[in-house]
N, C-alpha and C positions, 0 to 999 in steps of 0.2 A: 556414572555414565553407562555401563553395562550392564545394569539393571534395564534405565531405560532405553537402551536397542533390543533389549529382550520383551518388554511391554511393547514395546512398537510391531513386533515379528509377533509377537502373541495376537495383537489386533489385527496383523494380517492376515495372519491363520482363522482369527473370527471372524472377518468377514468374508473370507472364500468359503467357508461352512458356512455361512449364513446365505449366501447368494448361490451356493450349491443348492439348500434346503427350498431356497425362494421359486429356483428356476425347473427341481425335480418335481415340484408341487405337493412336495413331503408335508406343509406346512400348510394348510387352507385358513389358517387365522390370518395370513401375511401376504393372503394370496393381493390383493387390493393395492398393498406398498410397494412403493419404487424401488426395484431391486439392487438398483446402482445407489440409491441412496442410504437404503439398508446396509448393503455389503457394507459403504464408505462409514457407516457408522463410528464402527469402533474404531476406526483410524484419526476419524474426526474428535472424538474424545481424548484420544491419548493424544493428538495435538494440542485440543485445548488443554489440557492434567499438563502438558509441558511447558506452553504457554505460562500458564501462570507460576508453575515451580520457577520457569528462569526470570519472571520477573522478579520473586520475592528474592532468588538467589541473587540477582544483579543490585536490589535495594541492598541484602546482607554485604555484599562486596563494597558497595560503596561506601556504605557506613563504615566497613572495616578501614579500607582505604584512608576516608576522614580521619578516624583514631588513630592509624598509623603516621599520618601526617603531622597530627597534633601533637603523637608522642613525639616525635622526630624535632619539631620544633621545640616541646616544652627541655628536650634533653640541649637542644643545641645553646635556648637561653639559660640553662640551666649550669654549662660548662661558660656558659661567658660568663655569668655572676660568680665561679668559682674563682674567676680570671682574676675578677672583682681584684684592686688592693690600696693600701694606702703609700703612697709616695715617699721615701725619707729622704727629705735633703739634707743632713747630717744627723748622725747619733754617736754616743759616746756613753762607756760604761767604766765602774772600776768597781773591781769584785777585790775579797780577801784573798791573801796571799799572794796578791800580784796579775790573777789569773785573767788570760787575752787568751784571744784567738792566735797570735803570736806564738808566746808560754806553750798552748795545749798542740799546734802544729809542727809544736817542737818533741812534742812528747816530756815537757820540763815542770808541768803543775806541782810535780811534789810528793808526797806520800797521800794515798786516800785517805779523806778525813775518817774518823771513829765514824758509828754512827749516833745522831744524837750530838754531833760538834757544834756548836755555834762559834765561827772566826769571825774575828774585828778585820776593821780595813786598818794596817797601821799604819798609816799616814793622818789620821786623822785624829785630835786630841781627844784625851779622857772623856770629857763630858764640857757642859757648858757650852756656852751660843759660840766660843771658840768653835766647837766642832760642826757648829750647823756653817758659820763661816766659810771655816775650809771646805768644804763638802760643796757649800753651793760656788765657791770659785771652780773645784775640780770640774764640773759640769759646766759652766762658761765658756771656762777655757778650752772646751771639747769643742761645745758649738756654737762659740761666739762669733768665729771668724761667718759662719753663715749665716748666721740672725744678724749681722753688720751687713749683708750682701743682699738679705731680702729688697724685694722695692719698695719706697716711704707709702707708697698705697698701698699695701695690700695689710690687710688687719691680719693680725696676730694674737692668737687666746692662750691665755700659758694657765696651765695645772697644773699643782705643785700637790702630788701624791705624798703621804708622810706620816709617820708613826708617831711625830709629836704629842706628849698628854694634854689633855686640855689647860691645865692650868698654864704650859707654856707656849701655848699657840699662840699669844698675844707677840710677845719676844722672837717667836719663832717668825713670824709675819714681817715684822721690823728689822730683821734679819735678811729676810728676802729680801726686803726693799730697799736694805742699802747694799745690797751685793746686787739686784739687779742694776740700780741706776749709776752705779758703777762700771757695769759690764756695759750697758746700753742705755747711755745717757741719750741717747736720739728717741728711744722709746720710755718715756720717761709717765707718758700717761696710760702705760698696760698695767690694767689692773689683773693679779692669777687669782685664779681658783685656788683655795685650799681644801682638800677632801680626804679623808684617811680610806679610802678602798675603788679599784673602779676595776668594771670586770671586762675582759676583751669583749663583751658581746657591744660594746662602747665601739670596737672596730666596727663591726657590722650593721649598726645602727645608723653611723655614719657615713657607711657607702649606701646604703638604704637613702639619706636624706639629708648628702653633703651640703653644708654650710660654705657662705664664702671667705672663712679663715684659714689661716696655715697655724697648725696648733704647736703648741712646745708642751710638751708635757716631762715635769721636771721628779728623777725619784727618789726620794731622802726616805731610805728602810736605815736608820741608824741607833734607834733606841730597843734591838732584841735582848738586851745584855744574853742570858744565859737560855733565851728561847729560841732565837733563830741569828743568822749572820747579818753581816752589814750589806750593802749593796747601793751603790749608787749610780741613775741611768739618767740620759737626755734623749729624746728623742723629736727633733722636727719634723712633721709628715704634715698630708694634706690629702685629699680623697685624691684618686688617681684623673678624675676626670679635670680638678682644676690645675692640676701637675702638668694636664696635658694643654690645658687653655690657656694658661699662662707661661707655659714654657722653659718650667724650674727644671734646675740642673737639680739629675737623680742619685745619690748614692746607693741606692736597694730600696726595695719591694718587701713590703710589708702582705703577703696574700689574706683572706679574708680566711676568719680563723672559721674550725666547723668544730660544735660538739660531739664528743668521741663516750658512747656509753664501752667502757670497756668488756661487760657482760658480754655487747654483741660485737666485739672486735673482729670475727670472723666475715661479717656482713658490712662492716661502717667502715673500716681500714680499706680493702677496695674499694666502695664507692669511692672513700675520697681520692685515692691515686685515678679512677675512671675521670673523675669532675676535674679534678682540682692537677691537669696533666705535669703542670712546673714541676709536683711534688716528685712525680718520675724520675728528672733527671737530676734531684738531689742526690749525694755521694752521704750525705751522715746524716745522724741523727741525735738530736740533742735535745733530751729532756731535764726538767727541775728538779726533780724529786728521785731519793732510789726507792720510792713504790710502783715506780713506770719498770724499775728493773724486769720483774718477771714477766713484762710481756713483749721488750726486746728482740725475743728470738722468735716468735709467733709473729711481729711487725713484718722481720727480714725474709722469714721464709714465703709471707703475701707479698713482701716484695718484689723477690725473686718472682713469683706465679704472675704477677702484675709486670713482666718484664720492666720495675723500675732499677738504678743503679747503685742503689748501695754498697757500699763495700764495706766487711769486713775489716773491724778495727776504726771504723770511724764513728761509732759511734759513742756518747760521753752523755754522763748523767752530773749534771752542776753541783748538786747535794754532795758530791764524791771529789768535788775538789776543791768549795770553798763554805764547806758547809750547809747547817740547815736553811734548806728557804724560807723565808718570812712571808710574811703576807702581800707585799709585790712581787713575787716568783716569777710570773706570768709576764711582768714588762723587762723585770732584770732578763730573764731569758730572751726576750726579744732583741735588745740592745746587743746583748753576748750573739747573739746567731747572726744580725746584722754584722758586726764586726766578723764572725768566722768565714760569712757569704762572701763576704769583699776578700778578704784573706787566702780562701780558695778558690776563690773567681764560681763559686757553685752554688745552685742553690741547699738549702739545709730544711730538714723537715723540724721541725718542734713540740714537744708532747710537754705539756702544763696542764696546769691542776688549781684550781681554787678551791675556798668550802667546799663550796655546792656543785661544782660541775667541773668536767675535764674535757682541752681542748689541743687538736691538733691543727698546727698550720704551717705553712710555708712563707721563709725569708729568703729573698733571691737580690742577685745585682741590680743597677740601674737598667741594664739593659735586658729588652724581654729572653725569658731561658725557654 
C-alpha cells in the first residue's frame, strides 16, 4: 500500500512539471494540448494501474476466501467422520489367565508373560469339539441376555471369525449350530458366516455403506497350540446411524479405526487426537502387541503437546499379560478395551496390528465422551 501512495505523489509531481512545462511554453511540441488534461494525465493512469491491481487482488481474495471456506468445511466433515462409530449393545471377552478389565484395575494380571508365551484359556478342554462347545457357550452366555432383547424384526448377521483347519470346519459348523439353537432357539433361521481373517477396515467399510443388520461377530482364536494364545470375544454392534434410528440400548462406542504408518507417527498421532477428539479424553492405552512397546513413550509425550489425558501407569500391552496374539488380536483387543471403557467410565485408545497394516482407535462408553 506504500508503494502505491508513493506512485500516486510521484504522478502528482509529474503532472505539476508537466503543466509547469505546458504553461511556461518551454515545450512548443505540447504547445496545441490541453493542459489540464496533460497535467491530469499521470494521475489518470496511476488510477487506472490501481483500478485494475485491486480488481485482480479482490478476484485473489475471493478465491482465497472460497478455499478457506472449503477447507473449513472439508475439516468440519472430516472431524464428523472421525466421530463416525459402531454401536455395541453387548460384548464379552475371555483371555488366558483370567485376564479383565477387573484383574488389570486391580493391578492382579500376574507375572508378565516370557516373550514368545503362548497361554491356553484354562477353562476350556484339551482339544476336540468338546472345546469348541465350551467356548462357544462361554460367548452366549456373555451376550445372550442381549441377542434375547433384540426386537423379532430387526435382522441379525452373525460371523464366526476362527482358526479351525479345514478338514474340521465341517464339525466345527455343527457345533455352531447346536450351541446356537440352543442359546437362541427364536432365531433358529440365522445362518453365520464362517471366515478365518477379517480386518478392521471391515469397521469402516461399514460406516461407509451401513446395512440394515445388527451384526454379532462371534471370535474362536483357540487352535495356536505353541504359536499364539487362546482368546475368545463376542461383540453385538450395528453402524451408529441405525443405533440411533432404532433406539438400541448402548454399552460403548466402537470409533472408526484410522491407519497409523508408524514411520510417520510424528505427523499421523496428532492428526488423529486433532479428528478423532474422544481419543483426547482417553486416560490409557492399550495396545496387542509388545512391538507397539517402543513407541509408547513417543505417543504420551504427543499426547501431552495435543493437551489429551493420559496418565501415567495406565497404560498395558495384552502380549504382556496373556500372551502372544494370534491372528484375531485386533477384535480380542477390542472386546478387552470395551470391557476396560465401561470399567473406568473412560474412554481407551487402542494400537493393533495385522499382517499388513497397523491401526489406532478409540473405544468409549454408551454415552458421548
Amino acid at each position: 500500500m506504500i508503494r502505491w501512495l508513493g506512485a500516486a505523489l510521484l504522478a502528482v509531481v509529474i503532472g505539476i512539471g508537466l503543466f509547469v512545462l505546458a504553461v511556461s511554453g518551454r515545450l512548443p511540441e505540447i504547445a496545441g494540448v490541453n493542459v489540464w488534461l496533460l497535467a491530469a494525465a499521470p494521475l489518470l493512469l496511476w488510477l487506472l494501474a490501481f483500478a485494475v491491481r485491486s480488481y485482480t487482488y479482490g478476484g485473489a481474495l475471493s478465491h482465497f476466501q472460497f478455499l478457506e471456506e472449503q477447507a473449513q468445511e472439508a475439516e468440519v466433515a472430516w472431524s464428523h467422520w472421525a466421530k463416525r462409530h459402531f454401536a455395541v449393545q453387548a460384548s464379552c471377552v475371555v483371555l488366558p489367565e483370567q485376564v479383565s478389565a477387573a484383574v488389570i484395575a486391580q493391578g492382579a494380571a500376574g507375572e508378565p508373560r516370557r516373550p514368545g508365551e503362548a497361554c491356553r484359556i484354562a477353562d476350556l478342554p484339551a482339544k476336540g469339539n468338546e472345546r469348541v462347545q465350551v467356548a462357544l457357550q462361554k460367548l452366549f452366555a456373555g451376550v445372550g441376555p442381549a441377542l434375547m432383547a433384540l426386537p423379532a424384526d430387526r435382522d441379525l448377521r452373525v460371523t464366526v471369525l476362527h482358526d479351525v483347519e479345514a478338514e474340521e470346519l465341517e464339525n466345527f459348523q455343527a457345533s455352531w449350530r447346536k450351541a446356537w439353537l440352543k442359546a437362541m432357539p427364536s432365531r433358529s433361521q440365522v445362518a453365520a458366516s464362517f471366515i478365518s481373517e477379517l480386518s478392521l477396515q471391515w469397521l469402516e467399510d461399514g460406516l461407509k455403506t451401513p446395512g440394515a443388520a445388527i451384526d454379532l461377530i462371534l471370535v474362536l482364536q483357540v487352535n495356536g497350540a505353541s504359536s499364539y494364545s487362546d482368546g475368545l470375544a463376542a461383540l453385538l454392534l450395528c453402524p451408529d446411524a441405525l443405533a440411533q434410528e432404532w433406539a438400541l440400548p448402548i454399552q460403548g462406542r466402537l470409533l472408526r479405526p484410522m491407519h497409523l504408518n508408524v514411520e510417520q507417527l510424528k505427523t499421523e498421532f496428532p492428526l488423529f487426537l486433532q479428528t478423532q477428539l474422544t481419543a483426547r479424553n482417553a486416560t490409557g492405552i492399550l495396545a496387542d502387541s509388545a512391538q507397539w512397546q517402543p513407541c509408547l513413550g513417543s505417543i504420551l509425550s504427543m499426547g501431552e503437546a495435543q493437551q489429551a489425558k493420559f496418565q501415567a501407569g495406565q497404560q498395558w500391552v495384552q502380549e504382556s499379560l496373556c500372551g502372544v496374539p494370534g491372528p484375531f488380536s485386533a477384535w480380542l483387543l477390542a472386546a478387552l478395551g470395551l470391557e476396560m471403557s465401561r470399567h473406568f467410565q473412560q474412554p481407551l485408545v487402542l494400537l493393533s496390528q495385522e499382517p499388513s497394516q497397523r491401526w489406532i482407535s478409540t473405544v468409549a462408553t454408551g454415552e458421548l465422551a
